[in-house]
N, C-alpha and C positions, 0 to 999 in steps of 0.2 A: 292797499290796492293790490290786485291779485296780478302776477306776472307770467305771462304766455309764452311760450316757448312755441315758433312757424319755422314755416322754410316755406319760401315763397321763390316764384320767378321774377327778373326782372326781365324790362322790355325787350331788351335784345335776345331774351331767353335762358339765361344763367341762374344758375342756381343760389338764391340767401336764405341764409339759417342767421337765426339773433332771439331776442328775447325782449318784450315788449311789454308795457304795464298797462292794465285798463281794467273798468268795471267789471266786465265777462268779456266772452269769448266770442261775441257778435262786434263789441264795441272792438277789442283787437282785429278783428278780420274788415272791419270799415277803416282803422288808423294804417292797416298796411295798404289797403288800395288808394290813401290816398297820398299816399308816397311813390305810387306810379308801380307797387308790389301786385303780384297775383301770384293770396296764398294757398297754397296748396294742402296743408296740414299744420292746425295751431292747439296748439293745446295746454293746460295750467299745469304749471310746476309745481310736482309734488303732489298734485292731480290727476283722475282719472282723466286719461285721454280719449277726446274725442274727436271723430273725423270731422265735423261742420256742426256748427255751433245754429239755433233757430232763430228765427227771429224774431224781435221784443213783441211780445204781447202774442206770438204766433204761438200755435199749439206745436205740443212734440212730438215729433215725425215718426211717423210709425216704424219700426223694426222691419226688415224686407221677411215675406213669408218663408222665402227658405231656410233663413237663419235658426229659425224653430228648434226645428229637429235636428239629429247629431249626425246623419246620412250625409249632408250638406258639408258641412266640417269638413269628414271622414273623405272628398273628391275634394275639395280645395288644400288640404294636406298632402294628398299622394299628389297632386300636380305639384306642388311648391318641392316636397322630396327631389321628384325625377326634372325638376328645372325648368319644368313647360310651364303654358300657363291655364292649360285645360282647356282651352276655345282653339279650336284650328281656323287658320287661315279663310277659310270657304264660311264658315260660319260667321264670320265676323264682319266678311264680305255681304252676305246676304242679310245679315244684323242691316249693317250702313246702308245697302240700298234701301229696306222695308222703311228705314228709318228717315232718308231721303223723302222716301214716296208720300209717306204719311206729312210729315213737315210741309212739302209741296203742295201738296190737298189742303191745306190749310189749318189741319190738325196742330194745338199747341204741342209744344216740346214734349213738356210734363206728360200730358196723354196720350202721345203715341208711344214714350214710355213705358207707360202702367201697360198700353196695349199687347208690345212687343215682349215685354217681362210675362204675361200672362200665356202666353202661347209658344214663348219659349220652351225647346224640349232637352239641351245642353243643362246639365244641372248648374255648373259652375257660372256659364254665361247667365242662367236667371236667375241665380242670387244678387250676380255682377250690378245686373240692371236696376233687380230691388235698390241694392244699394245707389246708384245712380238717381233713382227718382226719391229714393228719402234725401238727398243732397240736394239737387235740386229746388224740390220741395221745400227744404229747409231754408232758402235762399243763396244757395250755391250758383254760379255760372256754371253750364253743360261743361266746359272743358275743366272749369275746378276740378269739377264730379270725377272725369275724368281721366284728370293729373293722378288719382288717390289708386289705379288698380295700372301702373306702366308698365307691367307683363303682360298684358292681353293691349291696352293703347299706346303706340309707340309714339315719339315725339311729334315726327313729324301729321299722325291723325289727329293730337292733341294741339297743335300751335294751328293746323288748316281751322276748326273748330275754333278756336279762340279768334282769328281771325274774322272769320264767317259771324261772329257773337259780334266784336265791335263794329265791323260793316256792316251790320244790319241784315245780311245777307248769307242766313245759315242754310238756308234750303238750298240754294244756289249751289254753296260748300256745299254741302254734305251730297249733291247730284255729281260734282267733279269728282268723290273721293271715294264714294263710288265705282264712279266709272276707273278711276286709278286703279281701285285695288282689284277690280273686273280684269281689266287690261295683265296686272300683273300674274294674279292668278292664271289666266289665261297662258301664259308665256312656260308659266311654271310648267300648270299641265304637260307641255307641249315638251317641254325637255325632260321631264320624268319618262315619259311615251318614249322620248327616241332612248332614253337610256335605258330601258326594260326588254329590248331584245338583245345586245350585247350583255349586259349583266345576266340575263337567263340563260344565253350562251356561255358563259364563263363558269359558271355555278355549275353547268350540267359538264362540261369540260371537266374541271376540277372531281365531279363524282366519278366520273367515268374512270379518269387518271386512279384517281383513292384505288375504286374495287376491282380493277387491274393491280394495280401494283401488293394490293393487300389480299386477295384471293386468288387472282388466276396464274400470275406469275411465278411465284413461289412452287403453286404445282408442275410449272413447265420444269422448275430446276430439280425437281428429283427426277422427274421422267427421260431428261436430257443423261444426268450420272448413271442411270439403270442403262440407257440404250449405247451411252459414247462409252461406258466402260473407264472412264478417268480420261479419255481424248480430251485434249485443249478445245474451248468453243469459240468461236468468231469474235474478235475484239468489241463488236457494238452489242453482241449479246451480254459476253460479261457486262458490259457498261448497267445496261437496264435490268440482269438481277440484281447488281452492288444495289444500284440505286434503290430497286424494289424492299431487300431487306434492309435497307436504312430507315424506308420509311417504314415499314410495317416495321420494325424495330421500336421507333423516335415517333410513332403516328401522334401520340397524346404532347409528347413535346414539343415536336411541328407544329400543331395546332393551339399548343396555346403561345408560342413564340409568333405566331402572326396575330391573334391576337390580344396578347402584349403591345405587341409593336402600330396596334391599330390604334390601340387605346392612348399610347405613350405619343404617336402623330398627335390625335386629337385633342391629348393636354398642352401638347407643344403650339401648335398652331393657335392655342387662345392666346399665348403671350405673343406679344408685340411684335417682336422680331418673329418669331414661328410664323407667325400668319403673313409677315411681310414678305418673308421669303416664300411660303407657301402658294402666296397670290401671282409673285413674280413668275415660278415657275408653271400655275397655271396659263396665266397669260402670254407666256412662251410656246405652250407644249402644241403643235401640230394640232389643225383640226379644232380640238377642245377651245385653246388658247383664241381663237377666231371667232369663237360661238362666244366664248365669256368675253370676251372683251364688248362685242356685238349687244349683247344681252346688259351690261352694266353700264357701255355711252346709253341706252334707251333709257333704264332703269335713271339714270340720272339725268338727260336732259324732260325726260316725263314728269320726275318730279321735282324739279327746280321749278319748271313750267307752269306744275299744279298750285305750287305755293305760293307763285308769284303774282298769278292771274285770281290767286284768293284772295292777296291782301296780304301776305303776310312778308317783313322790313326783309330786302335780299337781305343783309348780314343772317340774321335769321336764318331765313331759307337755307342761305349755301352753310351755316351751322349742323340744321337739318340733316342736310342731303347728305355731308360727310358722314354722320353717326350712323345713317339708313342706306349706305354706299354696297353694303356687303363685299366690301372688295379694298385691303389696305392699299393697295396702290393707287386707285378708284379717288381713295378718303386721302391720302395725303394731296394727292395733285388740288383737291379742292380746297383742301385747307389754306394752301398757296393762295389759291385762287379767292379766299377769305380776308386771309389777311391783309394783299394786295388791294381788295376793295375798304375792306378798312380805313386804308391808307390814303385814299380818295384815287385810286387807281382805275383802270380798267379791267374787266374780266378777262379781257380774249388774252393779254399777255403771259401771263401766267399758265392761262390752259395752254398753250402754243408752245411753252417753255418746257410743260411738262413732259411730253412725249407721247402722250398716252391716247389724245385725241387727234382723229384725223385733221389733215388742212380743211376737210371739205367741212367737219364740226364745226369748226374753230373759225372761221369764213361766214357761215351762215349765221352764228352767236353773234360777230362782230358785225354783221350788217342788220342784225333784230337790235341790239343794244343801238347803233347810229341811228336807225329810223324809229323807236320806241317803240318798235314790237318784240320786245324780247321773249313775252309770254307765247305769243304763237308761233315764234320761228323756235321756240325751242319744244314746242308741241309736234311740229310740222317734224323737227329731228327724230324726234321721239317715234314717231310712226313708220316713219322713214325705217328707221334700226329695226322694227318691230317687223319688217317686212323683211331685213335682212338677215335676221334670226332664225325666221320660219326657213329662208332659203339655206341657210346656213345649218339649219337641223337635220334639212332634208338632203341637203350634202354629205352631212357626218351618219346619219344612216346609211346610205345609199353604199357609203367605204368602208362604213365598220360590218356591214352583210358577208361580203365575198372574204374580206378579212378574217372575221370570226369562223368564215366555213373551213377555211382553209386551215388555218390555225389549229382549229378540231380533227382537220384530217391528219394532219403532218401529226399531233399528239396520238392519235390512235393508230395510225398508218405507222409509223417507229415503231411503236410495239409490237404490232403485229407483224413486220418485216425481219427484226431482232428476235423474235421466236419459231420463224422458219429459215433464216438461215441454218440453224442446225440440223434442221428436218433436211434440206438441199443437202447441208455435208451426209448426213447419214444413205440418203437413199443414192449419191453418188459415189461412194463406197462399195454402198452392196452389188453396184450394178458394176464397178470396175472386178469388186470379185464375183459374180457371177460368169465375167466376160472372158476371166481369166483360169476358171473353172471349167 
């Protein structure tokens, strides 16, 4: 008898990996579900692996059309290289709505599949999808299908969907998770927009700075030694040639020591500690630290809310929410808040211990968990924050304008202050010798 090598989820959403013995590869993927597994990928040892296995007497599942040709490959390779997973956010977004809408119309799974695969114009995502309807097709559950590609589906769209499958009720899901990833997308938008006028501001700062210090300056310091004759120049003048020829000296070395040091943050902050302190000090820092905080209660009482009101066990969910928290300090306080429920606890203690949520959160969770509306009053928060975000954006523009203008002046106003000082000593010279003359 042939033995199968899976990794499957269990109920609570963990991860198993073992080795099972059966006829084929259908008959293993039935002995794992009915041990309470959903597997994710099972295949024969010492065997060609395969993603999902067909079912008896079924025919076998067509190859998705993009796999064909080597084009196809050649975009899912350079996305796997640079770490992404080649579907951007918006695309995947407007994917789940089409994909809702169709469900909702009454359209099977299967078909509005094939549909959405076919007018797909993302190469990666309509491979994605081929692949999706041959699993399917094969007798896969939609969220199997979808366990098999977790760089473009993140947990938490994969357990909503898995939910939505055993409730009966996928159309329902897939209109909320939708509307979720609408919602988030939206928010994003909105904080790229406000940080696209101070970054453009900095950037032109920064150039202005370079071709002053590295073209114009330089020529003031020979013109000043021809006119002063060796006369000593004004204390802030030296300051801003030294400085000038350092950089125009070090310009390639300046520039790759920032980014070095850009690079060396970004490897630091994946490790544990890097990011925990990185978070901290976000969530401290004026202004910014108001807007993220703002932005990550939303981003987590929205989708605790989403999961909860789909069906899917809280342990679960708040599992979920930790991993899709984007924020370690965000992801530790829940974990608290995890294990404490584990425990046969209550939620609100632990959020309230943590520090991180308002009383006014943490008040309003403890009065939806007492009357068992947890799912709407953590919706109602959620919208709530979403309105405090937008005020909050439009706060932190409103200070970073006059801030960045200013900032521009005082960097260009110095230099140009520091290069007529000397022109002042020179023409007050000639005027006390002429006077004296």
């Amino acid at each position: 008898m042939p033995t199968f090598k899976y990794t499957a989820m269990d109920a609570k959403g963990g991860e198993k990996t073992g080795t099972i013995d059966a006829d084929h590869q259908n008959a293993a993927i039935n002995a794992l579900r009915e041990k309470g597994l959903f597997p994710t990928g099972v295949s024969e040892v010492g065997g060609k692996k395969k993603e999902k296995a067909p079912k008896a007497g079924a025919p076998a599942a067509k190859k998705p059309a993009a796999a064909k040709g080597g084009g196809m490959n050649i975009n899912i390779n350079l996305a796997a290289l640079w770490g992404g997973s080649g579907v951007k956010p918006k695309e995947l977004t407007v994917f789940t709505r089409q994909l809702a809408t169709l469900v909702d119309a009454g359209l099977p799974l299967l078909r509005g599949l094939t549909v959405l695969q076919r007018q797909e114009k993302n190469a990666v995502l309509k491979s994605v999808l081929g692949e999706l309807t041959a699993s399917v097709e094969s007798g896969s559950t939609f969220s199997e299908a979808l366990y098999q590609h977790p760089k473009i589906f993140n947990k938490l769209y994969i357990n909503m969907v898995k939910a939505g499958e055993v409730g009966g009720v996928l159309e329902v899901v897939l209109n909320r998770l939708s509307q979720f990833m609408e919602k988030a997308e939206k928010i994003k938008g909105k904080i790229k927009a406000a940080s696209f006028y101070p970054a453009a501001v900095l950037i032109i700062a920064v150039g202005i700075l370079s071709f002053l210090m590295i073209k114009i300056v330089p020529q003031f310091k020979t013109i000043f030694a021809d006119m002063l004759g060796g006369t000593e120049l004004p204390g802030f003048t030296q300051f801003v040639l030294g400085f000038s020829d350092k950089v125009k000296d070090n310009f390639l070395v300046v520039g790759g020591a920032i980014v070095g040091l850009i690079i060396l943050l970004k490897i630091w902050g994946k490790t544990q500690s890097g990011a925990l302190i990185l978070d901290k000090l976000t969530l401290a820092a004026p202004v910014i630290g108001d807007l993220t905080r703002k932005s990550s209660i939303a981003r987590f009482t929205r989708t605790l809310g989403t999961l909860v009101s789909s069906g899917v066990p809280i342990l679960q969910a708040l599992q979920i929410v930790k991993e899709t928290s984007g924020n370690r300090v965000i992801a530790d306080a829940v974990g608290k808040v995890h294990d404490s429920v584990k425990e046969g606890e209550s939620i609100v203690q632990p959020l309230d211990a943590s520090g991180v949520f308002p009383p006014m959160v943490v008040s309003m969770i403890d009065v939806g968990e007492t009357t068992g509306a947890l799912p709407d009053m953590l919706m109602k928060i959620a919208d709530n924050y979403d309105d405090e975000v937008d005020n909050a954006i439009a706060a932190m523009v409103s200070l970073l304008e006059p801030v960045m203008i200013v900032f521009l002046a005082l960097v260009v106003g110095s230099i140009v202050i520091a290069l007529f000082l000397p022109l002042i000593k020179i023409i007050t010279t000639l005027g006390q010798e002429s006077g004296g003359g």
